[in-house]
C-alpha positions as CSV (number, residue, x, y, z in Angstrom):
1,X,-14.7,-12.8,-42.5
2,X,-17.1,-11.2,-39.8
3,X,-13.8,-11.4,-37.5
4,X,-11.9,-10.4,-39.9
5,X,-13.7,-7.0,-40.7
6,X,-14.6,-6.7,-37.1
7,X,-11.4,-6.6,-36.6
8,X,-10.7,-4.1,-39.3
9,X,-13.5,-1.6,-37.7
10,X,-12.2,-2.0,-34.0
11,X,-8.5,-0.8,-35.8
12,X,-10.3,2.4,-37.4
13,X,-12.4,3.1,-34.1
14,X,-9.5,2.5,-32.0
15,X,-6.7,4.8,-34.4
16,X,-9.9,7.4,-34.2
17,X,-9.9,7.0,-30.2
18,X,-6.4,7.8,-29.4
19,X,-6.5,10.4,-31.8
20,X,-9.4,12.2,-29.9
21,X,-8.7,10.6,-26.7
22,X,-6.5,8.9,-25.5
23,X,-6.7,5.1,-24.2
24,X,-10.5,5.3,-24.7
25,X,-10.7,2.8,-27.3
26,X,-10.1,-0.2,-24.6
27,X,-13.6,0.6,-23.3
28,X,-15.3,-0.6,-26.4
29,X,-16.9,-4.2,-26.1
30,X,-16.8,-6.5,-29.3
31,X,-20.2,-7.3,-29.0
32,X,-20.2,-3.4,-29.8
33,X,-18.1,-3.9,-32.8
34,X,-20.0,-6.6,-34.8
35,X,-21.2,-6.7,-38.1
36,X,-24.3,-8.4,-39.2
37,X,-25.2,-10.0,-42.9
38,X,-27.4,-7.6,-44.4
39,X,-30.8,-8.6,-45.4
40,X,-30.8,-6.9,-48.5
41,X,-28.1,-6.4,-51.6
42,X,-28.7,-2.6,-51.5
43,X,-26.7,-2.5,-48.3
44,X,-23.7,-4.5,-49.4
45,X,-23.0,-7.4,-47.7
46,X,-22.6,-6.6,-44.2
47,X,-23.7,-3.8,-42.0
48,X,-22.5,-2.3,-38.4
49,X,-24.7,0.2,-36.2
50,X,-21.0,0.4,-34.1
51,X,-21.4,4.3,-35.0
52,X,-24.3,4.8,-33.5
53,X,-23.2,3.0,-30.1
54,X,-20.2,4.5,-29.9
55,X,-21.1,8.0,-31.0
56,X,-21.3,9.6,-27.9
57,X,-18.8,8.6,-26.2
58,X,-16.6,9.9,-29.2
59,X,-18.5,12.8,-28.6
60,X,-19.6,13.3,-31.9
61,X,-22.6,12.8,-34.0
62,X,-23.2,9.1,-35.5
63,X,-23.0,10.1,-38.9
64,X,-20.2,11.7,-38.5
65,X,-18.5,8.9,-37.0
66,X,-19.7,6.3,-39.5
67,X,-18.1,8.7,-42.5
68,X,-14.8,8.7,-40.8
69,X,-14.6,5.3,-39.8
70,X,-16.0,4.6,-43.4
71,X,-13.0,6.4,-45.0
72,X,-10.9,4.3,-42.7
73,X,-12.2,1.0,-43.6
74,X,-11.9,1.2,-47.2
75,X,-8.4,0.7,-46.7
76,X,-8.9,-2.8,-45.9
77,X,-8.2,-5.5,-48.5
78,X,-10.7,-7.4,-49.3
79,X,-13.3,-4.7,-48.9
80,X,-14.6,-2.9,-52.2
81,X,-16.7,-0.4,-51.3
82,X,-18.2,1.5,-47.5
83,X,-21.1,3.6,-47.6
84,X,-22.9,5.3,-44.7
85,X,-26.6,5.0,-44.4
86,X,-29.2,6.6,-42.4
87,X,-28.0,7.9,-39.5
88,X,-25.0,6.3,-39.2
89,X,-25.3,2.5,-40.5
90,X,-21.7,1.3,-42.0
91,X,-22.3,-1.0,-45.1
92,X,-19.6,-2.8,-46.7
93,X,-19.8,-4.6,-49.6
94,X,-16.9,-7.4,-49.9
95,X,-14.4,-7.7,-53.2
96,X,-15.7,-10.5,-55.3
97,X,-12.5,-12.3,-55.0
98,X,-12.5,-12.1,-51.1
99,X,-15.8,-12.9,-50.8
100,X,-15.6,-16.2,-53.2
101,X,-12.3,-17.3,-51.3
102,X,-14.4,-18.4,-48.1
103,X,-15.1,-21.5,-50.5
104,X,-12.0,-23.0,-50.8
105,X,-11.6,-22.5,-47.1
106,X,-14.6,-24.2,-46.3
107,X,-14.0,-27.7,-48.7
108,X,-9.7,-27.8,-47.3
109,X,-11.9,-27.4,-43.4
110,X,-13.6,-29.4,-43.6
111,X,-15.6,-31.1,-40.5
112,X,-13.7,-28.4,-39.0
113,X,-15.3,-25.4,-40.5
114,X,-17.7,-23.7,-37.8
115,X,-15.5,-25.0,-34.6
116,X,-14.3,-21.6,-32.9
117,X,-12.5,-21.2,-29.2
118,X,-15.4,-18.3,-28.1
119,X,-15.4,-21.1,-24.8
120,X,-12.3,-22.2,-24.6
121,X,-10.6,-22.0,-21.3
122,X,-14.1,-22.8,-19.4
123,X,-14.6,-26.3,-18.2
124,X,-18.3,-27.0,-18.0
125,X,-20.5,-29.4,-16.7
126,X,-23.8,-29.4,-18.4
127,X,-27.0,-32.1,-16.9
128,X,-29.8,-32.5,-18.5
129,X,-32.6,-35.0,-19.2
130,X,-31.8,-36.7,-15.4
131,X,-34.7,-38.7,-15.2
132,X,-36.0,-41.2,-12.5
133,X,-35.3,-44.5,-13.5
134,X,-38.3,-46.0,-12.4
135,X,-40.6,-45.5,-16.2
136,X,-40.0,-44.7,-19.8
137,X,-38.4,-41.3,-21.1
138,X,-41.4,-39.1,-22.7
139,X,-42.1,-36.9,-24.8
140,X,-40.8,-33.9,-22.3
141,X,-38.0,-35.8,-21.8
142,X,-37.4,-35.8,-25.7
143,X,-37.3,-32.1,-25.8
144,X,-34.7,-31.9,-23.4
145,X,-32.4,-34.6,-24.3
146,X,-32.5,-32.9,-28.2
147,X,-32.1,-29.5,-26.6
148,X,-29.2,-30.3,-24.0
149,X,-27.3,-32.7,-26.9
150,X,-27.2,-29.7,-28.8
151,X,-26.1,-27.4,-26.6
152,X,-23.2,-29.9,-26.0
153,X,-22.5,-30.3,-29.3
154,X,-22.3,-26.4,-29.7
155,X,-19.9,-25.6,-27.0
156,X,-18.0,-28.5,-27.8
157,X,-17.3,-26.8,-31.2
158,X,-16.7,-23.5,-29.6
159,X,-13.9,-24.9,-27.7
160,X,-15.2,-25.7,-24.3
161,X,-13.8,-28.2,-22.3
162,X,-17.3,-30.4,-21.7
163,X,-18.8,-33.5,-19.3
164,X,-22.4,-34.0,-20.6
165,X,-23.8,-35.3,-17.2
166,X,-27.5,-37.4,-16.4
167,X,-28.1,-37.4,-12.8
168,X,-29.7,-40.6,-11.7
169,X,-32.4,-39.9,-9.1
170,X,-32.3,-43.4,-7.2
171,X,-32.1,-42.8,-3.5
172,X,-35.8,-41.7,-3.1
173,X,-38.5,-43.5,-1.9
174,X,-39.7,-43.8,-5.4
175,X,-37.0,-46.3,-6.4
176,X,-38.9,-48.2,-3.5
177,X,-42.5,-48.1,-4.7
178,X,-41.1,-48.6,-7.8
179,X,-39.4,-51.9,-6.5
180,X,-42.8,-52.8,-4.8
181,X,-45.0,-52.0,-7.9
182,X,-42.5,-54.5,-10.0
183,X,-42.6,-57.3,-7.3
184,X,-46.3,-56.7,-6.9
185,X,-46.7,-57.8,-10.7
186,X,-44.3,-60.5,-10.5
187,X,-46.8,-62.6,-8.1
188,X,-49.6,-61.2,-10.0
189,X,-51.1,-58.9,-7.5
190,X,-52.3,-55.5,-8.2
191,X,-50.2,-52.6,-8.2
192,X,-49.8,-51.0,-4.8
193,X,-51.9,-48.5,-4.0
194,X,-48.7,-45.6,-4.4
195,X,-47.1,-47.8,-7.1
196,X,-46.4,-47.1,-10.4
197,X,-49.2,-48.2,-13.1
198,X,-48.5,-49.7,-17.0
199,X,-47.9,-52.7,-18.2
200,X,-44.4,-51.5,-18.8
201,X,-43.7,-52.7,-15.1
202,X,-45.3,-56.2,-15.9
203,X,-42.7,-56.1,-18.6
204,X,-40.1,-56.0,-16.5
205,X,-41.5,-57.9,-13.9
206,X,-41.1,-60.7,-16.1
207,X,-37.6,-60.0,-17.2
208,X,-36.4,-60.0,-13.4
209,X,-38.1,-63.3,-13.2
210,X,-36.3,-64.7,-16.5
211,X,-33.0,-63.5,-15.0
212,X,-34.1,-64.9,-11.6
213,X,-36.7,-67.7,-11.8
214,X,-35.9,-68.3,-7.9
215,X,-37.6,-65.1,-7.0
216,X,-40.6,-66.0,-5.3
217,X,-39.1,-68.5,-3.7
218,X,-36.6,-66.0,-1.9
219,X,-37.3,-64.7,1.8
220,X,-40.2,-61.4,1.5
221,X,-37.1,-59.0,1.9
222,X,-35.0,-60.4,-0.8
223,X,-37.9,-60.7,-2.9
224,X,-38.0,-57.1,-2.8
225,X,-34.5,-56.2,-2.8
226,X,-33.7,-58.4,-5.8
227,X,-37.1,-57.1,-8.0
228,X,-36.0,-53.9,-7.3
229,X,-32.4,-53.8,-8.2
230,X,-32.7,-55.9,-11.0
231,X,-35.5,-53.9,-12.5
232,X,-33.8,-51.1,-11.6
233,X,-30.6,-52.0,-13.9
234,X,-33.1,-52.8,-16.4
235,X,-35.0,-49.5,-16.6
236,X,-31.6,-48.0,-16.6
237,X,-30.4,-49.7,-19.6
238,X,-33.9,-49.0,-21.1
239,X,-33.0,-45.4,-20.8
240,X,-29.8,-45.6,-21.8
241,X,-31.3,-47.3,-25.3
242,X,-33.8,-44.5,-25.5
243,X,-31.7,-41.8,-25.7
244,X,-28.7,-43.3,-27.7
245,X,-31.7,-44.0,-30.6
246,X,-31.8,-40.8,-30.9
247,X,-27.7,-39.9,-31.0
248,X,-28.2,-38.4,-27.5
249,X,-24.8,-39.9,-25.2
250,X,-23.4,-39.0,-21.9
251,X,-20.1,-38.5,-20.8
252,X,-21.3,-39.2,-17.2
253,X,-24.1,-41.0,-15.0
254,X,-23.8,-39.8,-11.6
255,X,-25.9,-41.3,-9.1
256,X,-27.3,-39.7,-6.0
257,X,-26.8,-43.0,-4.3
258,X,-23.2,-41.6,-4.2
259,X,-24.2,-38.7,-2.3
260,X,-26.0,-40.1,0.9
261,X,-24.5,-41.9,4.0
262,X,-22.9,-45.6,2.7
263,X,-22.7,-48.2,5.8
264,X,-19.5,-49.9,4.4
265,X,-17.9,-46.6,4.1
266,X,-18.5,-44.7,7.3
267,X,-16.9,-41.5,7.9
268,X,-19.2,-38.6,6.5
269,X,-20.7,-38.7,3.4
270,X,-20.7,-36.2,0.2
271,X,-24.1,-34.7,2.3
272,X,-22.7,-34.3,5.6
273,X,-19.3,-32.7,4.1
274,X,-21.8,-30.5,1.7
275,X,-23.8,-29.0,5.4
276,X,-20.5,-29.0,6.6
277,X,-18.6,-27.0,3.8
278,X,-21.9,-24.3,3.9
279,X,-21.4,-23.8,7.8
280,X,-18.2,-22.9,7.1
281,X,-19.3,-20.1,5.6
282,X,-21.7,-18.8,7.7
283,X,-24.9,-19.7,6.0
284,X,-26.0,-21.9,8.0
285,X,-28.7,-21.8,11.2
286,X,-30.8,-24.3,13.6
287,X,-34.5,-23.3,14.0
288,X,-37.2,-25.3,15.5
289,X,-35.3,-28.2,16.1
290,X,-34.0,-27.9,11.5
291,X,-31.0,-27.3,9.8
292,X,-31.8,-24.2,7.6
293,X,-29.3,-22.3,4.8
294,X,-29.9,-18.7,4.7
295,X,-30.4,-18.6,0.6
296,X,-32.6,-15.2,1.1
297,X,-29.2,-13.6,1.2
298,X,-28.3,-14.6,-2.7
299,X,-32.2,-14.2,-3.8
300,X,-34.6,-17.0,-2.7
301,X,-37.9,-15.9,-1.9
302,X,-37.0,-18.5,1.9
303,X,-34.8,-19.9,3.6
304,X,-34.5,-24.0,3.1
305,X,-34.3,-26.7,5.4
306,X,-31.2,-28.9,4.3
307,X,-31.6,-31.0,7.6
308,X,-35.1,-32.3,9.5
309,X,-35.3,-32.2,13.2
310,X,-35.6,-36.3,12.9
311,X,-32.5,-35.7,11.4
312,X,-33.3,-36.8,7.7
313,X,-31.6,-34.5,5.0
314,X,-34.1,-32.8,2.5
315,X,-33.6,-33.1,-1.2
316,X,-32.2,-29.3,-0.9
317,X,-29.0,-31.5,0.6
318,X,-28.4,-33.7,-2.1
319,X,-28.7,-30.6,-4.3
320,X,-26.0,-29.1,-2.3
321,X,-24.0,-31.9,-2.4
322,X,-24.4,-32.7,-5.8
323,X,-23.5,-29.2,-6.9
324,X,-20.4,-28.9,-4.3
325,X,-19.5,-32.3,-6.3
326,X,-19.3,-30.8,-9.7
327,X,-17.1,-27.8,-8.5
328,X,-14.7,-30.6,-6.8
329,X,-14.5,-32.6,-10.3
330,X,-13.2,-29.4,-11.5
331,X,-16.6,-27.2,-13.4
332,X,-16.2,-23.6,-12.2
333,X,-19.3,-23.4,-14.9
334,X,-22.4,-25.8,-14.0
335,X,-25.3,-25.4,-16.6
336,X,-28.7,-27.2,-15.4
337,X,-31.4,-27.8,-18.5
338,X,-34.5,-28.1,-15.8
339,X,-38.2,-28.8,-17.7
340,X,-41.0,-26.6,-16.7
341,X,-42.7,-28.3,-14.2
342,X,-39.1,-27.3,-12.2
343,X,-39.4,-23.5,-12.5
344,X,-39.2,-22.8,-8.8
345,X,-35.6,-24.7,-8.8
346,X,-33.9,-21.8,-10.6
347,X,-33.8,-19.6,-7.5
348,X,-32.8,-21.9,-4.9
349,X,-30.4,-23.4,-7.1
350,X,-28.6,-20.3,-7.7
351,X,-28.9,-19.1,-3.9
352,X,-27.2,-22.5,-3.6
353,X,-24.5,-20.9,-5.9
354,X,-24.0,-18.0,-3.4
355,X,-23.8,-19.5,-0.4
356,X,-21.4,-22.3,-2.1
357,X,-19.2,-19.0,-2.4
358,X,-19.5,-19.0,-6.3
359,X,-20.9,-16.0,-8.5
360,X,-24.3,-16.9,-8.9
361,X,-24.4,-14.6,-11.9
362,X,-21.2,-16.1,-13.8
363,X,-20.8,-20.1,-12.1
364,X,-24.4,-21.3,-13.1
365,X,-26.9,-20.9,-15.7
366,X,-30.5,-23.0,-15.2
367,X,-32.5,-22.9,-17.7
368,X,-36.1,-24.2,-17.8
369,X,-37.8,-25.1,-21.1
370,X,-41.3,-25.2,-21.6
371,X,-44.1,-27.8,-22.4
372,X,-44.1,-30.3,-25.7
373,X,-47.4,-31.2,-27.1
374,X,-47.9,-33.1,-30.4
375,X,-51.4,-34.0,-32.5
376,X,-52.5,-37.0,-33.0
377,X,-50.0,-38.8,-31.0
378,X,-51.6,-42.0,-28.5
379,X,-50.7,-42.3,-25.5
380,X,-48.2,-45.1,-24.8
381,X,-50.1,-48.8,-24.5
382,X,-47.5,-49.6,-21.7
383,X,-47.2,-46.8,-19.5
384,X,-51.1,-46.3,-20.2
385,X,-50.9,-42.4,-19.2
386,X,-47.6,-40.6,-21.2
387,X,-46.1,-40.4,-24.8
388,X,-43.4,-42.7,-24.9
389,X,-39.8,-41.0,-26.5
390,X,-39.3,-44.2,-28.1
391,X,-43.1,-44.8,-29.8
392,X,-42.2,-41.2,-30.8
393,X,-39.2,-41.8,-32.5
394,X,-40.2,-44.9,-34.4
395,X,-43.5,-42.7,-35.8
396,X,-41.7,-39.3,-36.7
397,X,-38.1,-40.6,-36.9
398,X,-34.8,-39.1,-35.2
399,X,-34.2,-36.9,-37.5
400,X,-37.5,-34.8,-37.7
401,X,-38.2,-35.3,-33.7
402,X,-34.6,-34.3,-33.3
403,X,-34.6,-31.3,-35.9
404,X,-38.6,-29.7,-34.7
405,X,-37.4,-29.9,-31.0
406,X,-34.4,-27.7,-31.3
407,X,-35.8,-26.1,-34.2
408,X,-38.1,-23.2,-31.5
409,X,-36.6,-21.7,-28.4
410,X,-36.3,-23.8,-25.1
411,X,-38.6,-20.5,-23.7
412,X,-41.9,-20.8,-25.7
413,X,-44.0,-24.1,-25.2
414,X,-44.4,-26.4,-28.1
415,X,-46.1,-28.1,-30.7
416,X,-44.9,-31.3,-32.3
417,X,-47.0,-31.0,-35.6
418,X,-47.2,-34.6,-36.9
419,X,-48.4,-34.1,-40.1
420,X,-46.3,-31.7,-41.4
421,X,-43.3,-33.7,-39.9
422,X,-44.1,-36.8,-41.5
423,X,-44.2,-35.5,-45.2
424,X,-41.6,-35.8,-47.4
425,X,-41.8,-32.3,-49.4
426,X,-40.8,-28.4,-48.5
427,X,-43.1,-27.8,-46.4
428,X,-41.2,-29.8,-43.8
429,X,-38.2,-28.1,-42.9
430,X,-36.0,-30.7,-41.9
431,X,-37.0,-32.0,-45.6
432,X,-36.2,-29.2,-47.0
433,X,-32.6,-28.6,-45.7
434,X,-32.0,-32.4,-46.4
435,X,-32.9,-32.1,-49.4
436,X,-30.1,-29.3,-50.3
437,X,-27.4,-31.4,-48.2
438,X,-28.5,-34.3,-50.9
439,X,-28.5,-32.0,-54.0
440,X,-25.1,-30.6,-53.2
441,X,-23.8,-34.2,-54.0
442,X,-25.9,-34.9,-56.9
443,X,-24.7,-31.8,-58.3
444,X,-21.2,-32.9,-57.3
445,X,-21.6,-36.6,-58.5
446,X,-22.9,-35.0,-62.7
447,X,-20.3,-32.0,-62.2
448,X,-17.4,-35.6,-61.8
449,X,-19.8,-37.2,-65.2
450,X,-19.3,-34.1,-67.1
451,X,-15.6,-34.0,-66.4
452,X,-15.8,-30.4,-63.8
453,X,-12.8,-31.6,-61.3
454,X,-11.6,-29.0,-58.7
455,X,-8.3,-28.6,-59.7
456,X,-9.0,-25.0,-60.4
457,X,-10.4,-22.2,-58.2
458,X,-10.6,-19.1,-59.6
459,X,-13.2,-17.2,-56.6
460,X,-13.4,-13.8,-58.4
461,X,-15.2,-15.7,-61.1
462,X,-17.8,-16.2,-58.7
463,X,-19.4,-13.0,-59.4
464,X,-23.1,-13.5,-60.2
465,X,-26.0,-12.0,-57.6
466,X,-27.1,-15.3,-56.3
467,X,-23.7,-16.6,-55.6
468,X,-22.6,-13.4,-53.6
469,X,-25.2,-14.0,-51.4
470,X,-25.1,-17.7,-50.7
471,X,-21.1,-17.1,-50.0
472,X,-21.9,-13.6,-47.6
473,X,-24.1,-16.8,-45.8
474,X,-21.0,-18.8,-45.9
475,X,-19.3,-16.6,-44.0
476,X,-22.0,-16.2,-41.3
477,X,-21.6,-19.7,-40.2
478,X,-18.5,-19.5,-37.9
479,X,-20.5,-16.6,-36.2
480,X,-23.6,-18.9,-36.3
481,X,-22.4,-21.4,-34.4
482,X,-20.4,-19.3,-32.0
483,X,-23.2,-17.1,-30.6
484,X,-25.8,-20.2,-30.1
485,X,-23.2,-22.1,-28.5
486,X,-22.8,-18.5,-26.0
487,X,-26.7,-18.4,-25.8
488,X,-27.5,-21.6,-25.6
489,X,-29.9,-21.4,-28.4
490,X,-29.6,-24.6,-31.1
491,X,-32.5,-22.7,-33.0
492,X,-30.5,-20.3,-34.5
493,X,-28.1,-23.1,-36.4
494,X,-31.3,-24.8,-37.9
495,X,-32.8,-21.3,-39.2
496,X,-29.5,-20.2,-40.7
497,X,-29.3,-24.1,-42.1
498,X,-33.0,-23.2,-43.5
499,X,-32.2,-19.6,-45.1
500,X,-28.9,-21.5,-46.7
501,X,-30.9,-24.1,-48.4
502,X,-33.0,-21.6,-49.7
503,X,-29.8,-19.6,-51.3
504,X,-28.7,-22.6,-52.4
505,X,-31.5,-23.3,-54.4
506,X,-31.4,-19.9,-55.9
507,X,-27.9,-20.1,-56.9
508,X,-28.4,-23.5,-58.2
509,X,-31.2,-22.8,-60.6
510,X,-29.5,-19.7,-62.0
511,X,-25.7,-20.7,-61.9
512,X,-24.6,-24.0,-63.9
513,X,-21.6,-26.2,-62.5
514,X,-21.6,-28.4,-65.1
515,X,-21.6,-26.8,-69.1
516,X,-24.4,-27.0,-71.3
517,X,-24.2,-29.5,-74.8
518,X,-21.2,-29.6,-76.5
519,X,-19.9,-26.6,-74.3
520,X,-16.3,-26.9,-72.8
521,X,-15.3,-26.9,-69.3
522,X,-14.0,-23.8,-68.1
523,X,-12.8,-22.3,-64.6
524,X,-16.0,-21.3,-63.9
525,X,-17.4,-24.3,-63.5
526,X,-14.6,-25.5,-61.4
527,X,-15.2,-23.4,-59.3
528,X,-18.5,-23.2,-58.5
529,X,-18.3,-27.2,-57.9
530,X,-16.1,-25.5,-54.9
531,X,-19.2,-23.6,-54.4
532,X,-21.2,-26.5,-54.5
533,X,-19.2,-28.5,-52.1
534,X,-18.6,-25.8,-49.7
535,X,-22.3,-25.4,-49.3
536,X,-23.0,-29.1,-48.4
537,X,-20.1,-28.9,-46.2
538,X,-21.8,-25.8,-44.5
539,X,-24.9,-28.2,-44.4
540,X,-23.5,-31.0,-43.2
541,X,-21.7,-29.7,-40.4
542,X,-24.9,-27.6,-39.4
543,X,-27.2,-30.5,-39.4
544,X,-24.4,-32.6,-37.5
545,X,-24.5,-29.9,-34.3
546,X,-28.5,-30.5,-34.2
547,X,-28.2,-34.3,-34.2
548,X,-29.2,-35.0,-37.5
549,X,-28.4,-36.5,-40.6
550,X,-27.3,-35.1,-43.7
551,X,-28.5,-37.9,-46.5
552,X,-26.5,-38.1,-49.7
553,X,-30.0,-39.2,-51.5
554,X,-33.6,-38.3,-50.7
């Protein structure tokens, strides 16, 4: 509907614009030409300020404007009524028959019902989480993985063609303290003195030596290699486990092994081709003996070595590389999700951008989140200094840890609040819009008792205050869904999923579906069951783009 009448309005704006002139009706955006719900049922249903935008270049005043695009729109089918407010506010307020029709739609959808093509036509790469395999995921890493699955799952259903991607950081030299710190605990020695600490590592010291009980008996350099590439594998898979508890998956696991120099292979590696490829294009200088990209020229606050004068690449290389990589797989679009402690990347990163040759303004986005913090929570008995994802899940559970972590904006820090999360009543928001997923099918379930089928659908009966309003929210889900898939923003689908539930409830204690003692069934009842089901459809598909479940009992 919001398409529909947006496209109505730009039709009446642009008939106005060639009448006053000419051709100046193709400078108007859509973002200019939206209408929002309104919050209140003295303003109809929906309301555009497109009036007072686009007033002066009309050259007239707002008010103006609105009446004569007003005039215009009443035209419309489907639309009962415009009035101009204020200065030059557009309200429309929908025919009842229109407006109840978005049910039916919603129940023959479907799963489908949100999905959009806003992204279509823009393959995109999109990494998050990406981290070390040498320890547990935590509870930073949890905010991440919930934030970036969600994000997928957004532009996914916006039409985008998608790789979710975990970069493995492995060819550092803490893969090889971590290697030392395992075999260290596998002979029973303490950890090294740069090693990693927890008895997580003694964990898997002893599951290297269950998979190879020859290990101490190997030469001291195969005692090492072996600890630390079996370990390795295993803290992997550990990962892996982590994540997928918690409906988090990836389409790819690149490793930056794949980037660096392979012995077998010779011939330059995805580095050297990377140095290469940005010398080529003239960003490139020697200084002091280093390899240096000039990244002030796209907006670094310095230059960056890529290459030592010993002749070791930086990390700034493999981040070259690596990016180069994803533009050869085919991503003109590469979205990082960075944590906060990697603020300082979102510069160099997108000077990268520039001197790769790419629009750093259109061919990257990194976005940094902020902290997670959460009472009462211990710190993890096997790492000994972290909140462990998985000791998080198994206290909160998936779907509250999942729902409160994309529930706030990636952009403020935040506050896991245990108690409230753990409570089983409205005060919990992920409860709460549970709660109305699992009434919906009640309702449903005594509506088929009672005898209320759906083989009738009548939508102007569907005519009483509540019910207006829970199907003008209806409506707002295909918009929903499409501007936090273009923002990136996951919160705004779990709000709108909590303002639903709460019409829902409304309509549900005013409006019967099923009919009342020795009443008969009538069409009314039929179709509000459509009502009912397209509102736990609604539900449903909301709660499935944040990761969670939608229970049929509570």
């Amino acid at each position: 509907m919001t398409q529909s009448l947006s496209a109505a309005l730009l039709a009446a704006f642009a008939a106005l614009a060639e009448e006053r002139r000419p051709g100046s009706w193709a400078e108007m955006a859509a973002v200019d030409l939206a209408f929002e719900r309104s919050r209140t049922r003295d303003h109809g249903d929906w309301a555009s300020n497109a009036a007072l935008k686009l007033a002066k270049s009309f050259g007239a005043q707002p008010r103006e404007l609105a009446i004569e695009i007003a005039r215009r729109l009443t035209e419309t089918p489907g639309i009962a009524n415009v009035e101009v407010a204020g200065p030059g506010f557009i309200n429309v307020r929908l025919d009842t028959a229109a407006n109840g029709a978005i049910a039916k739609t919603i129940v023959e959808t479907g799963k489908a019902f949100g999905s959009n093509f806003t992204q279509r036509g823009r393959p995109i790469n999109l990494e998050f989480v990406s981290a070390n395999p040498t320890g547990p995921l935590h509870i930073g890493h949890a905010r991440w993985a919930a934030l970036g699955d969600s994000i997928g799952r957004l532009l996914l259903a916006s039409g985008a063609t998608l790789v979710r991607e975990f970069y493995i950081n492995d060819a550092g030299a803490q893969v090889e303290r971590f290697g030392r710190s395992v075999l260290a605990a596998a002979k029973g020695d303490p950890t090294p003195e740069d090693g990693y600490p927890g008895s997580y590592i003694t964990d898997l010291a002893m599951r290297v030596i269950a998979a190879h009980p020859d290990l101490l008996g190997l030469l001291v350099e195969a005692q090492l290699t072996t600890a630390r590439d079996r370990a390795y594998d295993l803290q992997l898979s550990d990962l892996r486990s982590s994540l997928a508890k918690i409906d988090v998956h990836f389409d790819m696991w690149f490793s930056e092994r794949e980037l660096h120099p392979k012995p077998e292979n010779g011939g330059p590696s995805l580095v050297d081709r990377a140095v290469a490829r940005l010398s080529e294009k003239g960003h490139v200088f020697d200084e002091e003996g280093a390899v240096w990209v000039r990244t002030t020229d796209f907006g670094d606050d310095k230059n960056r070595v890529i290459r030592r004068f010993n002749g070791d690449y930086t990390y700034f290389a493999a981040d070259a590389a690596y990016y180069f990589s994803k533009g050869d797989r085919g991503f003109a679009h590469k979205i990082y999700l960075l944590g906060a402690d990697h603020h300082g990347y979102a510069p160099r990163l997108k000077a990268l951008a520039g001197a790769a040759g790419d629009d750093p303004e259109k061919d990257i986005e990194v976005l940094v989140g902020q902290l997670v913090s959460i009472d009462g929570a211990r710190l993890s008995k096997r790492s000994g200094n972290i909140i462990e994802l998985d000791d998080l899940r198994d206290w909160l559970g998936t779907d509250a840890l999942r729902y409160w972590l994309e529930r706030y904006p990636m952009s403020s820090p935040l506050l896991l609040d245990a108690e409230i999360l753990r409570k089983r009543t409205n005060d919990n928001p992920v409860f709460y819009v549970q709660y109305a997923h699992a009434r919906t099918h009640n309702a449903a379930l005594k509506a088929a008792a009672s005898g209320v089928t759906r083989d009738e659908f009548s939508p102007g009966l569907l005519a009483h205050e509540t019910e207006s309003v829970l199907l003008v929210a209806l409506h707002e889900f295909l918009w929903i869904v499409s501007l936090a898939a273009e923002l990136r923003e996951p919160h705004r689908v779990a709000h709108y999923l909590e303002e639903l539930a709460g019409l829902y409830h409304r309509w549900y204690d005013q409006c019967r579906i099923t009919p009342i003692g020795g009443e008969a069934v009538m069409t009314v009842h039929r179709s509000r069951l459509w009502l009912n089901d397209a509102t736990g459809q609604v539900l449903r598909n909301g709660l499935y783009l944040l990761g969670v479940s939608a229970p049929e009992r509570m």
